[in-house]
N, C-alpha and C positions, 0 to 999 in steps of 0.2 A: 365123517363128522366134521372131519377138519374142511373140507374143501364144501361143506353147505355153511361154515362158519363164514370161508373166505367170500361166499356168495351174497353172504348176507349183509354182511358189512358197508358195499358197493352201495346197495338198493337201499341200505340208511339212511346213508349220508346224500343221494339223490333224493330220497325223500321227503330229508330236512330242507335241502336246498329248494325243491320244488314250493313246498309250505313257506320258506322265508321270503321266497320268488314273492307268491302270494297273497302273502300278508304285506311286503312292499306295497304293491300294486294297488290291494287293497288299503293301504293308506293313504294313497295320495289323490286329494279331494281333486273334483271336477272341475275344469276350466283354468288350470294351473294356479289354483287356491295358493297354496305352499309355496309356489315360485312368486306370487305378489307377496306372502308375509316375510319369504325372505328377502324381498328386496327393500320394504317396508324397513324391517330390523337393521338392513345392510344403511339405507341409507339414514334409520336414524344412530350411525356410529355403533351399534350392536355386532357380534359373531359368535358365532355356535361354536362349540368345542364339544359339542357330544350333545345324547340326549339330555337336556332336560339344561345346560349349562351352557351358559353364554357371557361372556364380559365386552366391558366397554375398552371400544379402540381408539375413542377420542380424548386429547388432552383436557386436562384438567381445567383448564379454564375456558376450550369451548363451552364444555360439560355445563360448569358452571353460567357462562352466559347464555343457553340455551333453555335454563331453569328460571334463570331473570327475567327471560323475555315472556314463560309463561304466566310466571308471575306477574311481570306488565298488563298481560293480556286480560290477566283476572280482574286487575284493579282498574282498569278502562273499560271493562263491561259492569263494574261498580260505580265509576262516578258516577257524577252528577251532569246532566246535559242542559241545563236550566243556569243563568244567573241571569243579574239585575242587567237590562239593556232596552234601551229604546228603539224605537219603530223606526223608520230609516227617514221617514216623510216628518216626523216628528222635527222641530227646533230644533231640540235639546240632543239630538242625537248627534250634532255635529256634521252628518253626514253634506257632502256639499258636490259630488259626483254626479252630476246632471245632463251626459251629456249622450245619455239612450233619450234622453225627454226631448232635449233639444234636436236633435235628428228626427225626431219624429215631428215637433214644430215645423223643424225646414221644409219635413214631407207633406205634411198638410197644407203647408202657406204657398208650395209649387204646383200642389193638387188644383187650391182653390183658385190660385193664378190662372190654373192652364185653364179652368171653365169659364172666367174671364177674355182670357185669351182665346177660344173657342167663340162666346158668346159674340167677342167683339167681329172675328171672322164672318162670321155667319152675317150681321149687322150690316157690317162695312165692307167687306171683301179686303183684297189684299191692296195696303194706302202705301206701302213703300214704295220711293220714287224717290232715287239718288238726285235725279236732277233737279228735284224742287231743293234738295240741299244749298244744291249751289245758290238757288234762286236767292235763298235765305243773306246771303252774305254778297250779294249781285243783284243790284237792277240791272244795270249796264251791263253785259260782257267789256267792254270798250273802255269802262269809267269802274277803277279801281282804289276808291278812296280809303278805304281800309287799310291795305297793302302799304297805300303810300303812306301813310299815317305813321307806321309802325318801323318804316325805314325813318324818316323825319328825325326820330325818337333818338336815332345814335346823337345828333346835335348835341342836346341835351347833355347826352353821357360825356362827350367832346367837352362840353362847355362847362361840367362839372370839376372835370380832371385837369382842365387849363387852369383853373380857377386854383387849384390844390397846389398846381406846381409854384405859380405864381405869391403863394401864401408862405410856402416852404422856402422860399427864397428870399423874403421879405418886401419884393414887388408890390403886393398889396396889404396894405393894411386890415387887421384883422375886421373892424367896419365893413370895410370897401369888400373883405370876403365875402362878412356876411351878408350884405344886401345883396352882392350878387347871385350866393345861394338865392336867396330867400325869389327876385325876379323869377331865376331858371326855374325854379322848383313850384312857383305859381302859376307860370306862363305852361308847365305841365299837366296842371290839371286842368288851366281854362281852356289852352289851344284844342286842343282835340274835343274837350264838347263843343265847344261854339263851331268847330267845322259837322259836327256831325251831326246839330241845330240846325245849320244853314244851308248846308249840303242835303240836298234833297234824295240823291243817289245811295247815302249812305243809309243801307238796312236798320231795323233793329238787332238783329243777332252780331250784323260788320259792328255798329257803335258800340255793343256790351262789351264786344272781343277788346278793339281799342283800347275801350275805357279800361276795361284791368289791365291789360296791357300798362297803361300807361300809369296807373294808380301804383302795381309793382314798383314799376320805375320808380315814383316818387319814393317810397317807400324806403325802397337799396339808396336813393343818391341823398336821402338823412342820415342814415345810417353812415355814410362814407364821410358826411361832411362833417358827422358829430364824432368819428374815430379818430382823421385825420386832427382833427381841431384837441382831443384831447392828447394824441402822441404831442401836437406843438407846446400844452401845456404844461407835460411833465418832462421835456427838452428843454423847456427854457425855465422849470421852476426848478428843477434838479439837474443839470445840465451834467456835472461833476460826478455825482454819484450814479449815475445811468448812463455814464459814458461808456461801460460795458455791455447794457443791454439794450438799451435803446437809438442812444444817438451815436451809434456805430461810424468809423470813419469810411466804411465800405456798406454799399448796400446790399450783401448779401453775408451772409454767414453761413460753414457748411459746419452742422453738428451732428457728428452720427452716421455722416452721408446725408443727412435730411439738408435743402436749402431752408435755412431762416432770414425772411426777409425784415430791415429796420427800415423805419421812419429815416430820412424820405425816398428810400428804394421800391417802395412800393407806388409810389406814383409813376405809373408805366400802361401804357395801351393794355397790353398782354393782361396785365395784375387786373385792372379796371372790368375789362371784356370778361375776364373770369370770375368776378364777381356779377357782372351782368346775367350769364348766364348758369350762373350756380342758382342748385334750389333753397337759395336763401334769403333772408332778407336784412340780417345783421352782417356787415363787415368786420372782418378782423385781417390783420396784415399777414397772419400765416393761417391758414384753415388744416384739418386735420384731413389726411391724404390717404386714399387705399394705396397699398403696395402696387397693383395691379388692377388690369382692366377683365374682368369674367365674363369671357364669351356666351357661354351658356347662362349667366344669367342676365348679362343685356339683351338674347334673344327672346329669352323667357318674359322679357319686362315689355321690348316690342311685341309682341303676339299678342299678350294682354289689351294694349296698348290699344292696336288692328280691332279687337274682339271688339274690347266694350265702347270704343268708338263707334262702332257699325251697331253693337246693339243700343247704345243712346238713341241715335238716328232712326232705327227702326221702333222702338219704344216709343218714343217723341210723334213719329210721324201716323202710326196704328193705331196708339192708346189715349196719346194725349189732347191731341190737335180733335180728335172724334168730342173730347171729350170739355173740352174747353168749347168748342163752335159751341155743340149744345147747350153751353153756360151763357153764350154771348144772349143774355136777356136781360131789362134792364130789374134789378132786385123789387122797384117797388112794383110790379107788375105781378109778384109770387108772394104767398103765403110766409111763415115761418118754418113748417114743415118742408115745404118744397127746396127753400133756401138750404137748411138741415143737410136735408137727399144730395142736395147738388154737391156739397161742401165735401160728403163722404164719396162722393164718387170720384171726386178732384182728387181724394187725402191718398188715395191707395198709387195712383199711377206717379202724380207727384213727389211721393215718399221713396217710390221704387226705383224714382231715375235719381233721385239726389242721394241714393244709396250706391248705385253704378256709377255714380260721376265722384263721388270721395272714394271709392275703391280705386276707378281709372287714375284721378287726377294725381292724390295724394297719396296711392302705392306705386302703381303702375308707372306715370310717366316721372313723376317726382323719382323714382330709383334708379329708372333710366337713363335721364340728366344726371343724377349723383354716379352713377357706374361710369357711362362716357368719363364724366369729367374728374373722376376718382375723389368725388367728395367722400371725407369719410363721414361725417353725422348724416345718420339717415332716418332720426327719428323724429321723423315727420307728426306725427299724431301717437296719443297714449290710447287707455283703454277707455276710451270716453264715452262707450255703450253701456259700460257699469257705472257711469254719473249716478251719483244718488243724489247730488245736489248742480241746481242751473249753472252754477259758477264752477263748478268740477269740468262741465262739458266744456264751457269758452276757453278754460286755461287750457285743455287738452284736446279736441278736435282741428285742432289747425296750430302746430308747435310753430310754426314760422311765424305768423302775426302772431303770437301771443310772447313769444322770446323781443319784439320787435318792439310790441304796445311796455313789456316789463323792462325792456333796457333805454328805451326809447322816449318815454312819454310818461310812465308811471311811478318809474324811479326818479328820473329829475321831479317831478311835483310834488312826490316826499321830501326830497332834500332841500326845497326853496318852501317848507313848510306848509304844505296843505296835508289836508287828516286823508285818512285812507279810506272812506268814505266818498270824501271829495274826488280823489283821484282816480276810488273806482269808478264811480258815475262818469269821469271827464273820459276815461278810455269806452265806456259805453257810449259814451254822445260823438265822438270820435269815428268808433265801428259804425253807429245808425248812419251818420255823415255819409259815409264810405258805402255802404248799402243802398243809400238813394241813390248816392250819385252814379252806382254802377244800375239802377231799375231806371228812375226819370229823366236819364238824360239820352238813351237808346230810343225810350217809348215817347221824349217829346211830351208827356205832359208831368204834373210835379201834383202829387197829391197826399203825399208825406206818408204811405201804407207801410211802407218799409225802416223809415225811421221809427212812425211810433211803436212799430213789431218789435223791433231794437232793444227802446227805450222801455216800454212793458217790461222785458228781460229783468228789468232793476225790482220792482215787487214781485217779480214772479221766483225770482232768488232768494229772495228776505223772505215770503211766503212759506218756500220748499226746506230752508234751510233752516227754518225756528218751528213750522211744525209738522214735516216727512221727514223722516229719515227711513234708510233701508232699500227693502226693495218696495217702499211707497213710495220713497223720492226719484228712486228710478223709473217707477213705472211713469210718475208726475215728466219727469224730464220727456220719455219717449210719447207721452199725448200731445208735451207743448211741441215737439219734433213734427208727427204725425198731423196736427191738427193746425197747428201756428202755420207753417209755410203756405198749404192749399189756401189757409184764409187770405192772407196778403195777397198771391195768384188771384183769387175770385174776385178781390175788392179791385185790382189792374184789369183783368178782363172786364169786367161790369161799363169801369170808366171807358175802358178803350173802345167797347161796343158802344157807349155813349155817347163818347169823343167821335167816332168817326160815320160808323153803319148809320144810328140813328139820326145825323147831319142830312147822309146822302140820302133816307130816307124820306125825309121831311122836305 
């Protein structure tokens, strides 16, 4: 009895164990259920201590921030996703981030180019021909009157700077200065057109060069004669009281390490020549200086430089010269529509080179001269594409004549008492001057297209500026842009095809 007790006993408790074996087994759900809930529980800071009991392993204040954030979450799929806002296109929105729109402009406006550009291929075939460049600026291989023209021109600068030294020393009287300014400075605008008049060699493109050329000139040696002339008159009005900063007993001063140059140390080759060839048009006796010269970006400004020079020329010789010949008709011979056609077909190639030639001239080469020569002002032109008014664009598309016409010409006419009225109009009759004389004295004949383009300027300002504003007055600015120049161009070709073709015709 005892030894079937002890039998028994064994096969119990393998019993039990087999039953607990299988009810284990039996609990544990498919696919490791149990092992995802515990990871679940583990990583939401949860642990089991037995059946049915489990506490929290995480500090108090995760706890707590992990309850906030569901709480956040509640009250973020509650609010509200609606409030008062306008349309983006809208005024009133404020919005003023334009510049997926304008990228896509730029793509259209290269799109509808290139099937001009296309069109004209096909038309004309290919009209680039370096060597007719040269033609341009050369009758003669042999006979180089441009060239020489422009050497001539140091005279001048010579005859300016003797004149200064001569003043500063009291050699000449201030009279006797200024007359002789005033010869040099006449004898600069007439000499060079009357050779370029009479000289037959001398191209239209060789005499336009000249002519600025030598308009600059005029320009820089007022500028010098009107600073010089005022350093003599605050030396000799305050002689005492500026004996520190002006009428220095040395002609240099070193401040800083910087050289400061005084009245009359600045009358020197070196100082003159460097005003010569700075991009600018106002003198002052110390200019603001880069520290240094930036390789990388004087090469950056030459390449530019290369570029848009070759594509002018390619432009000019493809698009324009095709497109101009075709014009060469005389106007009473066509309709008002025809005239119309013709006008737009001029506006677009016209507009597109006087686009490349203010990027070339007045970033490209103008930064290049200011780096070389470590000019530091270098702002040449503002944002004069967001002109909303005519007179916005003159004061800012060309900063050097306009710093030149405000210090030079606009400011003395207020201070000897004319309205500003007066003095605006006298700087616009001024610039039309200066516009013909760089258009009729090249082409040899004088038919005033460019002065009265000028002078229109003056109602077409009063016009824009009493009633466009916005981007109405901008838009006003870029048609008289777009539409004004090709007119002037058509109404010079008309004549010139009249002046000349229909001569030899006849």
């Amino acid at each position: 009895m005892a030894d079937a007790d002890a039998l028994r006993a064994p096969l119990t408790r393998k019993r039990r164990a087999t039953v607990t074996a299988g009810r284990g087994a039996g609990a544990q759900p498919v696919n490791g259920g149990s092992a995802a809930a515990a990871c679940r529980s583990s990583a939401a800071g949860w642990v089991d201590d037995g059946p049915g009991r489990r506490h929290d392993r995480r500090s108090p204040e995760t706890a707590k921030s992990d309850k906030k954030k569901r709480g956040d979450d509640t009250s973020d799929r509650l609010s509200s996703c609606h409030k008062i806002q306008e349309s983006l296109l809208s005024s009133a929105s404020g919005y003023n981030n334009y510049r997926g729109i304008l990228n896509w402009c730029v793509v259209m406006l290269v799109l509808s180019n290139a099937r001009l550009f296309l069109e004209n291929l096909l038309r004309y075939g290919v009209l680039v021909d370096p060597i007719q460049v040269i033609s341009l600026f050369l009758n003669d291989p042999y006979s180089w009157p441009a060239a020489c023209l422009v050497i001539v021109s140091n005279v001048f600068v010579l005859v300016a700077l003797y004149t200064e030294r001569q003043l500063s020393k009291s050699s000449f009287s201030e009279l006797v200065g200024y007359l002789v300014h005033c010869i040099n400075m006449a004898t600069i605008l007439t000499f060079p057109a009357a050779v370029v008049l009479l000289v037959p060699s001398v191209t239209p493109a060789g005499g336009a060069f000249v002519l600025g050329v030598y308009t600059i000139l005029f320009l820089k040696l007022y500028s010098y004669k009107d600073v010089n002339m005022w350093c003599r008159e605050l030396s000799t009005a305050k002689a005492k009281k500026l004996a520190r900063s002006l009428s220095c007993p040395t002609s240099q001063q070193f401040n800083g390490g910087n050289r400061t140059v005084c009245y009359p140390g600045n009358l020197t080759i070196r100082d003159m020549f460097y005003f010569v060839f700075a991009p600018t048009l106002c003198y002052e006796l110390n200019f603001p200086r880069s520290p240094k010269i930036r390789m990388s970006f004087l090469l950056r400004r030459l390449f530019e430089m290369l570029f848009f020079i070759q594509l002018l020329v390619g432009l000019t010789q493809q698009w324009m010269i095709p497109v101009i010949q075709s014009s060469m008709k005389p106007l009473e011979d066509m309709d008002l529509s025809r005239m119309f056609e013709r006008l737009l077909r001029l506006a677009v190639p016209n507009h597109l080179l006087w686009l490349v030639f203010f990027y070339c001239f007045f970033h490209s080469s103008m930064n290049f001269t200011a780096e070389l020569l470590r000019f530091g002002d270098r702002q040449f032109y503002k944002d004069w594409w967001n002109s909303e008014t005519v007179t916005y664009f003159w004061q800012n598309w060309n900063i050097p004549v306009h710093k030149w016409c405000l210090r030079h010409f606009y400011k003395p006419l207020l201070r000897r008492g004319f309205s500003k009225i007066v003095s605006q109009s006298a700087v616009f009759f001024l610039s039309a001057f200066f516009h013909e004389y760089l258009v009729s004295v090249p082409l040899r004949m004088f038919r005033l297209w460019a002065f009265m383009g000028m002078m229109v300027q003056l109602p077409l300002a009063w016009f824009v500026g009493r009633f466009l504003r916005g981007n109405y007055g901008n838009a006003a600015v870029w048609i008289s842009l777009i539409i004004g120049q090709p007119f002037a161009v058509l109404m010079y070709v008309h004549d010139y095809y009249v002046l000349h073709y229909r001569q030899e015709a006849d």
